[in-house]
MARFIVEX-554817 format. One line per field, with one value per residue (C-alpha): x, y, z. Coordinates in Angstrom, 2 decimals, m for minus. Example, Ala and Ser with C-alpha at 12.3 -4.5 7.8 and 13.67 -1.06 7.14 Angstrom:
2
x	c(12.30/13.67)
y	c(m4.50/m1.06)
z	c(7.80/7.14)
% end
This chain:
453
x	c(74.78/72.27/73.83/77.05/75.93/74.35/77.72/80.06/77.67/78.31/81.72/81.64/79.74/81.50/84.96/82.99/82.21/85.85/87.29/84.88/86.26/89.77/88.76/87.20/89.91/92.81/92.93/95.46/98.38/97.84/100.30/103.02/102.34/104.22/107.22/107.02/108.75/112.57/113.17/116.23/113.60/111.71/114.57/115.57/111.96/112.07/115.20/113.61/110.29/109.16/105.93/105.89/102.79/103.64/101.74/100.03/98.70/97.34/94.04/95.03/96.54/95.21/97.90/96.33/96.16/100.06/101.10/99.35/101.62/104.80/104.18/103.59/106.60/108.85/107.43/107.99/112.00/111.98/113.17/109.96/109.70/106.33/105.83/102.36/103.18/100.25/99.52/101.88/104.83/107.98/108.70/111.38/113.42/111.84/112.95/116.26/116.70/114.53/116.70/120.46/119.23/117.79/121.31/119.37/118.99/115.05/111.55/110.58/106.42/105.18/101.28/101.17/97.83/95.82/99.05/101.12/104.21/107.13/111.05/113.56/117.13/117.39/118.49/115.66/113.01/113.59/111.56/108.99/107.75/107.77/106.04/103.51/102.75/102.03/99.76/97.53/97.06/96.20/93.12/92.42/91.91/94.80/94.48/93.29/96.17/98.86/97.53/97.33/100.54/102.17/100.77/102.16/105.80/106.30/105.53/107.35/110.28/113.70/116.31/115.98/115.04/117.73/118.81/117.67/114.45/114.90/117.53/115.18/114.03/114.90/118.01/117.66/118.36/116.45/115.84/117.36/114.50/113.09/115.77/115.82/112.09/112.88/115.43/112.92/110.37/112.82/114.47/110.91/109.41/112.97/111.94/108.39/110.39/112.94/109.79/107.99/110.78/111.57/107.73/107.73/111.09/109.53/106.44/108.71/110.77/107.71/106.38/109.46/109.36/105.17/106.97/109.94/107.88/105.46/108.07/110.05/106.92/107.17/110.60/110.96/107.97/110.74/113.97/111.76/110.53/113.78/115.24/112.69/113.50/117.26/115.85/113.93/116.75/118.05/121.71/124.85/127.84/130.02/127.03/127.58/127.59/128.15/131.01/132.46/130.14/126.61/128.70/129.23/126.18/124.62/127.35/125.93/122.85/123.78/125.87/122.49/120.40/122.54/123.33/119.80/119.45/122.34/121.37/118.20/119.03/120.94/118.08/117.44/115.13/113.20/114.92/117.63/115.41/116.15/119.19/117.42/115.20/118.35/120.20/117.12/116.82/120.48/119.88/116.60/118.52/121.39/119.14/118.12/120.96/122.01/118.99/119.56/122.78/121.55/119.16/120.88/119.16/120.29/121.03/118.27/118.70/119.00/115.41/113.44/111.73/108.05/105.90/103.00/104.97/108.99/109.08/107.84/111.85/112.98/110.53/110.71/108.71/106.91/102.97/100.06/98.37/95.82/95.35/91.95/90.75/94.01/95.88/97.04/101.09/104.10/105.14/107.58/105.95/106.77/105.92/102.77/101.61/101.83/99.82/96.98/97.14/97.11/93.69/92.22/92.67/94.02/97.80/99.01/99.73/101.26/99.54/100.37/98.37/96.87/94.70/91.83/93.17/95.09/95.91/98.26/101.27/101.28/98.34/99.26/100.72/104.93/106.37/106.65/108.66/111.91/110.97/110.05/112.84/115.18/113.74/113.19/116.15/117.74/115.14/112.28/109.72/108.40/107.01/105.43/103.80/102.67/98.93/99.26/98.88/102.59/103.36/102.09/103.43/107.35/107.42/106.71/109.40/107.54/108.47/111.71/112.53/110.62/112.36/115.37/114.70/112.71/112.40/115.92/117.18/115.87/118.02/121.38/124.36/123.99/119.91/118.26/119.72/118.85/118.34/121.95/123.26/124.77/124.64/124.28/126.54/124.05/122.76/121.02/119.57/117.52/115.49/115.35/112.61/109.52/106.41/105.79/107.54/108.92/109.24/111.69/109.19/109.75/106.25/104.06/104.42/106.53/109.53/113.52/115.06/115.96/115.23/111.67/108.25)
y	c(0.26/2.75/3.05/4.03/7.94/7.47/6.15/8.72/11.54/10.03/10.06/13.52/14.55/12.68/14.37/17.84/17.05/16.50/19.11/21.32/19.61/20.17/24.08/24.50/22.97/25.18/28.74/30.38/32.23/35.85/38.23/39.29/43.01/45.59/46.93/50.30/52.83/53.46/56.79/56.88/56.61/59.41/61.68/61.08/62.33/65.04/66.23/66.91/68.33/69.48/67.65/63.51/61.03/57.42/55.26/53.69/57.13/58.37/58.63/61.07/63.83/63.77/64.46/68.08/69.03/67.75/69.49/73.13/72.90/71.66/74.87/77.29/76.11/76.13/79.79/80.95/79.83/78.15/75.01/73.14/70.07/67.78/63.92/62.40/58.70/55.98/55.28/52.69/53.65/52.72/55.99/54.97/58.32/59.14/63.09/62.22/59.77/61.94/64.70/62.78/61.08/64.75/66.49/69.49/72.20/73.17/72.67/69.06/67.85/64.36/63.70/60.24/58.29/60.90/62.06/65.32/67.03/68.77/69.32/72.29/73.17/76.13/78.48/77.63/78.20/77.97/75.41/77.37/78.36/75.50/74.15/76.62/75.74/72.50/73.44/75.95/73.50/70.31/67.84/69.54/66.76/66.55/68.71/71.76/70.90/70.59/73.95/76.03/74.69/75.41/79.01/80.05/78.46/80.05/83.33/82.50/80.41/81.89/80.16/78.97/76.19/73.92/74.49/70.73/71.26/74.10/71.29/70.04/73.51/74.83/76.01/78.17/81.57/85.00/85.76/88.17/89.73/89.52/91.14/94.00/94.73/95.35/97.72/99.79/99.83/100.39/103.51/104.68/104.66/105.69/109.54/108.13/105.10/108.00/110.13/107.35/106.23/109.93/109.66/106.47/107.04/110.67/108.20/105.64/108.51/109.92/106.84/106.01/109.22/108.62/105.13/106.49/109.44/106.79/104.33/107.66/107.80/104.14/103.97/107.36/105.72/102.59/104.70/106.88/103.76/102.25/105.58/105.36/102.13/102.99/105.92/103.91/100.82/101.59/100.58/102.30/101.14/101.40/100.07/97.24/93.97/95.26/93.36/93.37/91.48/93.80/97.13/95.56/94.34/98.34/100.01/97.50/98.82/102.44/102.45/100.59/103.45/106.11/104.23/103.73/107.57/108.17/105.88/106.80/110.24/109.49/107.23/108.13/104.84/102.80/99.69/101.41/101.16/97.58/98.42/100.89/98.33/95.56/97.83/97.98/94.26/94.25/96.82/94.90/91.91/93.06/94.65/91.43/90.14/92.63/91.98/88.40/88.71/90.91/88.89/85.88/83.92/82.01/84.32/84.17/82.42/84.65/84.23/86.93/90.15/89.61/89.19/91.22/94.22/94.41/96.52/94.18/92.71/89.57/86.51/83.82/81.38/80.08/80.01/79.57/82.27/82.83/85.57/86.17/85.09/82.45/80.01/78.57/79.25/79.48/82.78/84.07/85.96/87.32/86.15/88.93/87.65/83.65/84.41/86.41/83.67/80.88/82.79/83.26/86.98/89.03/90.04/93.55/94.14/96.73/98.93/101.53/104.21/103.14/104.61/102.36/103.71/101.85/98.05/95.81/96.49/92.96/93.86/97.43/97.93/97.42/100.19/98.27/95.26/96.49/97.71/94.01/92.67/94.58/92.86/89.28/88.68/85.29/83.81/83.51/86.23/84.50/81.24/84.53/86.06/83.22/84.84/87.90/91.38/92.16/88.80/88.70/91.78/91.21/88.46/90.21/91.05/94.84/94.76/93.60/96.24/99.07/98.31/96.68/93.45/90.31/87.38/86.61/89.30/87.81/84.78/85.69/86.50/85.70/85.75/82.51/79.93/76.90/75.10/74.80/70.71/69.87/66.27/64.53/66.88/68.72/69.12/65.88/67.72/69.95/66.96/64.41/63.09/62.38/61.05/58.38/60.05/57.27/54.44/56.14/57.16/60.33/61.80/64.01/68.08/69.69/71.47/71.48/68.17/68.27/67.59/65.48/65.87)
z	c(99.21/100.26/103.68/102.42/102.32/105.46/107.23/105.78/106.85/110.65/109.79/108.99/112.20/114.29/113.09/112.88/116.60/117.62/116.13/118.32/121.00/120.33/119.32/122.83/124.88/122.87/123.58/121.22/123.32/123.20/121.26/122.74/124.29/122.51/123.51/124.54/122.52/123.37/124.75/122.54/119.49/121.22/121.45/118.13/116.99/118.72/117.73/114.40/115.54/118.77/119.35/119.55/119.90/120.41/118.54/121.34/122.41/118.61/120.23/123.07/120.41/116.61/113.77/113.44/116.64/117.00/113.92/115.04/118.57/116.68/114.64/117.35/119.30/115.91/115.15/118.67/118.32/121.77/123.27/123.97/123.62/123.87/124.30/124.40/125.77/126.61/130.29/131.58/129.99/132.70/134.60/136.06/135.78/132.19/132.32/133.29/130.67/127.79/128.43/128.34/124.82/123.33/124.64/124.21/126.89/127.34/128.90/128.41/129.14/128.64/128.94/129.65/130.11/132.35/134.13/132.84/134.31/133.19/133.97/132.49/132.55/135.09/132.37/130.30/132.93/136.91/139.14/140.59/137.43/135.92/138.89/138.40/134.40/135.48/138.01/135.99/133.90/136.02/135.30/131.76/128.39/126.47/123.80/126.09/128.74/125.94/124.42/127.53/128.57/125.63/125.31/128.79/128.14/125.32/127.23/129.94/129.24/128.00/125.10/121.52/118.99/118.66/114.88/113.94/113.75/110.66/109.08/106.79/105.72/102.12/101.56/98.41/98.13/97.27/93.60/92.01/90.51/93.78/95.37/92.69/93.30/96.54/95.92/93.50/96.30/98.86/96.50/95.78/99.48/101.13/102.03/103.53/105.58/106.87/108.03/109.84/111.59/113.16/114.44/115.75/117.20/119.04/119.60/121.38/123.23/124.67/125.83/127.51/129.35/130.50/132.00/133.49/135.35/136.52/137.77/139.44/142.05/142.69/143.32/145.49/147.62/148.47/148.61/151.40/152.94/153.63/154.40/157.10/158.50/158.91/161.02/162.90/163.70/167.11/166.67/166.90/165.82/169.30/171.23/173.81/171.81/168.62/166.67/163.18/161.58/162.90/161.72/158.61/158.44/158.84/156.56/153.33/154.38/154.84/151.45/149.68/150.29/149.60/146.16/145.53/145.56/143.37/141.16/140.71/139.95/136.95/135.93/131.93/130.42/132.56/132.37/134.43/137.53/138.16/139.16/142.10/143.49/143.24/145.70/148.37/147.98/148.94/151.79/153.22/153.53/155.20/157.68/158.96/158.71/161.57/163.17/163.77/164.95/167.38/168.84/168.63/166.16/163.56/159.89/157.71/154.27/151.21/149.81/147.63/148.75/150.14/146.74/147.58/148.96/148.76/151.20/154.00/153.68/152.49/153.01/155.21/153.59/150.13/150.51/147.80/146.47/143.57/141.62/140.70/137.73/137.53/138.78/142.23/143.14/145.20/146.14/148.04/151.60/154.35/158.35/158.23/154.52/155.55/158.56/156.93/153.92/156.81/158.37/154.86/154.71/151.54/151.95/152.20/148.57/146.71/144.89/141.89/140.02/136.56/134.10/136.00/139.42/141.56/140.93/142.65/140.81/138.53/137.18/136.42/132.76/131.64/133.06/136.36/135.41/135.58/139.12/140.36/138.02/140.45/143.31/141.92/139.94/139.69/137.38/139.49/138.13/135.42/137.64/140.27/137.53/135.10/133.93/135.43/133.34/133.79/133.38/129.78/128.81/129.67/128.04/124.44/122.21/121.94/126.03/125.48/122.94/124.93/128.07/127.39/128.86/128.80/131.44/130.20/132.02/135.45/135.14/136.31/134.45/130.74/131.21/129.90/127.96/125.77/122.74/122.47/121.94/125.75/125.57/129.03/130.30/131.69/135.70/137.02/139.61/137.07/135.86/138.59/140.75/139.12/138.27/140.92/143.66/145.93/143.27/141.47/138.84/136.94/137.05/139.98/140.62/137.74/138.65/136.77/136.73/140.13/143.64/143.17/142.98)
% end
């Protein structure tokens, strides 16, 4: 009897012992990975707010530090929108696909993992300068990359919040009580308002005439300078060789310059000078135009003015260049600039008279952008000047109403778009490309949705 205990505590070590057994030869099958988040599901989120963190990348961007950018953008009234996805989500064209579910026209980033690029609709913001946000802000931590970024779109970038994200907001109206307290104050403080608006309109008027006199020197320096060029250009309209094409070539650039002078003669507010500097642009390019086809080579392609100097003539090629005290970028040069930036020499840059003496003109004060915004029209200022003085300033609503323009101005007909609801009827070529480059991926170099990284 006494070995009964004895026996069923053997039993009980013995099954103890197997079960051990069968616990170290099973190895439970891992969970199933999850699936990563639909980009449908991401559009839909960021239809109603302009900032998204998956869940699997919480630790990249906290709630607060989401909620300040979704904020910024909403209070800045542009079309930005921000995904913050976890390394390894499929790239396989991600813009392309991001942008088709959102049907929304704007500047699109995703930070995912380590990696970060963005894509735009051309009206929004044009590749080179989106090329160049990406770029000032390359191999920065997440939250410092997504802020920087996100301070220099909103400078530079042109459209406006898609009305979804104020759908939630409240809908009520004014008070009346509220609204007669504001006629009392308004009655009461109605001979003060009247006064202080004649100053700051003789304020504004004056300062408008400081600008214009400034940008007169500027301008009569380039209308000389091409003056002097058609003096120089040995070519005569009956000359051996001479066809239809070269004398039509030299009349464009005969009737530029004389409507550069007219125009600028009638000149009254400085925004006005764009369209100056838009007919020398015209005239510069015609002139080599003509001289191609006199020396028989091929006609140059219709590119911007030289960036450093528009009166060195239309480039011929895109080259980096950093500002000091910013960011590397692509700017249009000419043959003499890309060989002194090749040797490691400082281009031949144009300079204007400050208050500090002179500065190269983009970092001179506001006065000068409608002068460059004659010469680089077609949407491409804002990527040349991203960080830059002038840069900064233009893109202020105090510029716009000083000057009569904003970046918006430098896209073409219409000026920037976006925010508006375009569904995937929008250009491919805008967001294509990508992140992996030759895989297909989506990722790798920023730009617009087209053409690749």
């Amino acid at each position: 009897m006494k070995s009964a205990p004895r026996t069923r505590g053997l039993l009980r070590l013995a099954a103890a012992l197997a079960l051990a057994a069968l616990t170290m030869l099973w190895v439970a099958p891992a969970p199933p990975a999850a699936a990563a988040t639909s980009v449908s599901t991401i559009a839909e989120a960021l239809r109603d707010s302009p900032v998204y963190v998956d869940p699997a990348a919480s630790d990249q961007l906290s709630t607060a530090d989401a909620t300040t950018l979704a904020d910024q953008i909403e209070n800045a009234d542009k079309p930005l929108f921000i995904a913050v996805l976890p390394a390894g989500y499929p790239t396989q064209n991600l813009f392309t696909k991001l942008r088709t579910a959102t049907g929304i026209t704007g500047l699109y980033a995703i930070r995912l993992g380590d990696a970060f690029d963005a894509r735009a609709d051309s009206t929004v913001l044009p590749r080179s300068a989106v090329r160049n946000l990406v770029t000032t802000v390359a191999g920065e931590d997440t939250r410092s990359q997504l802020s920087d970024f996100t301070n220099s779109a909103l400078t530079n970038m042109g459209g406006s919040a898609p009305a979804s994200w104020n759908s939630s907001s409240d809908g009520g109206g004014v008070p009346t009580g509220a609204l007669i307290t504001l006629g009392a104050v308004l009655v009461a403080g109605g001979a003060g308002g009247y006064a202080l608006v004649r100053r700051n309109r003789r304020r504004h008027e004056e300062e408008q005439r400081a600008a214009l006199e400034k940008l007169r020197v500027v301008v009569d320096e380039d209308i000389t300078a091409f003056g002097e060029e058609l003096d120089r250009l040995d070519f005569h309209p009956a000359e051996r060789g001479a066809d239809d094409a070269m004398r039509a070539d030299y009349e464009r650039a005969l009737d530029a310059y004389e409507q550069a002078k007219t125009l600028m003669a009638e000149v009254r507010r400085p925004e006005e000078v764009r369209a100056v500097t838009q007919a020398l642009e015209e005239g510069r390019f015609s002139l080599a135009q003509l001289a191609a086809r006199r020396e028989g080579r091929p006609l140059p392609d219709r590119r911007a003015p030289c960036f450093f100097d528009p009166r060195h003539g239309p480039s011929v090629t895109d080259a980096t260049w950093t500002p000091p005290s910013g960011a590397p970028r692509e700017v249009p040069v000419c043959a003499a600039d890309a060989t002194r930036l090749a040797d490691g020499r400082d281009p031949v840059m144009r300079e204007v008279d400050t208050d500090a003496g002179r500065r190269p003109y983009w970092d001179a004060g506001p006065a000068y952008g409608p002068w460059a915004g004659g010469y680089f029209g077609g949407g491409i200022l804002p990527g040349l000047l991203v960080g830059t003085v002038l840069g900064s300033m233009m893109a202020t609503p105090a510029y716009a109403s000083d000057y009569g323009t904003g970046y918006g101005d430098f896209g073409g007909p219409g000026g920037y778009e976006g925010g508006d609801v375009s569904g995937a009827n929008f250009d491919s070529d805008d967001f294509g490309g990508g992140f992996g480059g030759g895989d297909g991926g989506d990722f790798g170099g920023g730009g617009d949705f087209g053409g690749g990284f």
